[in-house]
C-alpha positions as CSV (number, residue, x, y, z in Angstrom):
1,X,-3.1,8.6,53.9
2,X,-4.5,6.0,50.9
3,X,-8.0,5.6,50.7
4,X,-8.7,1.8,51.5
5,X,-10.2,-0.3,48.4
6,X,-13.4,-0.9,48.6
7,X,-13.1,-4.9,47.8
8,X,-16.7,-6.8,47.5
9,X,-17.6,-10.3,45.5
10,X,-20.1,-10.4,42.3
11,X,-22.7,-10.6,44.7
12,X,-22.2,-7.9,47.0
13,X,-21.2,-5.1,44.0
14,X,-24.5,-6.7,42.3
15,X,-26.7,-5.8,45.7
16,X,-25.0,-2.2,45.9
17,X,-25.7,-1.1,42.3
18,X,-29.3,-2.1,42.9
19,X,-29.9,0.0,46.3
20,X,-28.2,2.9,44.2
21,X,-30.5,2.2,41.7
22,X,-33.4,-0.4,41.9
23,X,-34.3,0.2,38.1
24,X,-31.2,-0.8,37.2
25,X,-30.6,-2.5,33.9
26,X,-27.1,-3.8,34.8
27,X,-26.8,-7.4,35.3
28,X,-24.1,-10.1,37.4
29,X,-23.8,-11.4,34.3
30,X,-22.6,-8.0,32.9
31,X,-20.4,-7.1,35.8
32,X,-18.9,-10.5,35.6
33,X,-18.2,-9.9,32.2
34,X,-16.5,-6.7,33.0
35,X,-14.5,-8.3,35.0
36,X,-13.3,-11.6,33.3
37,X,-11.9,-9.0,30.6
38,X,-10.4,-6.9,32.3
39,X,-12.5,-3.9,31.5
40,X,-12.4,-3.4,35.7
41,X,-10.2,-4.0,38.7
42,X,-10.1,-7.3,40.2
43,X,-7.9,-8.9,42.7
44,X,-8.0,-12.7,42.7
45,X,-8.4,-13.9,46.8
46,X,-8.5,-17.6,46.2
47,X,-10.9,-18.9,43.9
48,X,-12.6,-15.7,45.1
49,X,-12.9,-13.1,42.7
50,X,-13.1,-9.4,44.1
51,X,-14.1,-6.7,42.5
52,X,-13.3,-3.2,42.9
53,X,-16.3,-1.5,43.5
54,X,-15.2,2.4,43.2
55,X,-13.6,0.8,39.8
56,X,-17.6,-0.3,38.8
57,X,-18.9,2.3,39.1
58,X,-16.2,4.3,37.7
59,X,-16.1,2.7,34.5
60,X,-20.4,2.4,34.8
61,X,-20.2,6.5,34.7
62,X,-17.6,6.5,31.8
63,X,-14.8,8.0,33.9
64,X,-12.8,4.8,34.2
65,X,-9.5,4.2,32.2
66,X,-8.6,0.5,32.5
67,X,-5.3,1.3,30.4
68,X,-4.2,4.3,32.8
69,X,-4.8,1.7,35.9
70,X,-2.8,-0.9,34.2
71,X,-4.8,-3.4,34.8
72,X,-4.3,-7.2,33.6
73,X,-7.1,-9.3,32.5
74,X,-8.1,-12.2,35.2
75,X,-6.9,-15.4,33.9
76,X,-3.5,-13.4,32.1
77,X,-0.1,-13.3,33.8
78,X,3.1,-11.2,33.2
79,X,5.1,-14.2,33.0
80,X,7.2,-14.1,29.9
81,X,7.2,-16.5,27.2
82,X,9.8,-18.9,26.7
C-alpha cells in the first residue's frame, strides 16, 4: 500500500515547520523559493500551488535529492520545442 502525499499550501507547510520548531529561522519566502525552483515537490491544483510537505522537510534535513525524484521546475513543461 503507497503512503498518501502529504499535500499542504505555503501557508499551511509554513504553520507546520513553526510548531516543529518555533525558533525557526526558515521563512515563506524561503519555502516559496524552494519551490518556484524546483528544489522541492510541488503539484500545481489551479492557481494553487501545493507543496509536498515530507519533500520540505526532506530537503530541510539534507536527505532530499530533487534529481533522483525527477522533479520539474513550476512554471517548466516537457513539451518539446519546435
Amino acid at each position: 500500500m503507497q503512503k498518501l502525499a502529504r499535500m499542504r499550501t505555503l501557508d499551511e507547510c509554513y504553520k507546520e515547520i513553526k510548531q516543529m520548531d518555533e525558533n525557526t529561522a526558515i521563512s515563506k519566502y524561503y519555502i516559496r523559493q524552494l519551490a518556484i525552483s524546483g528544489k522541492i515537490p510541488v503539484v500545481m491544483c489551479g492557481k494553487k500551488r501545493l507543496i509536498n510537505l515530507d519533500g520540505l522537510i526532506d530537503y530541510l534535513s539534507g536527505t532530499y535529492n530533487a534529481a533522483a525524484a525527477n522533479v520539474i521546475p513550476y512554471g517548466y513543461t516537457n513539451r518539446k520545442k519546435q
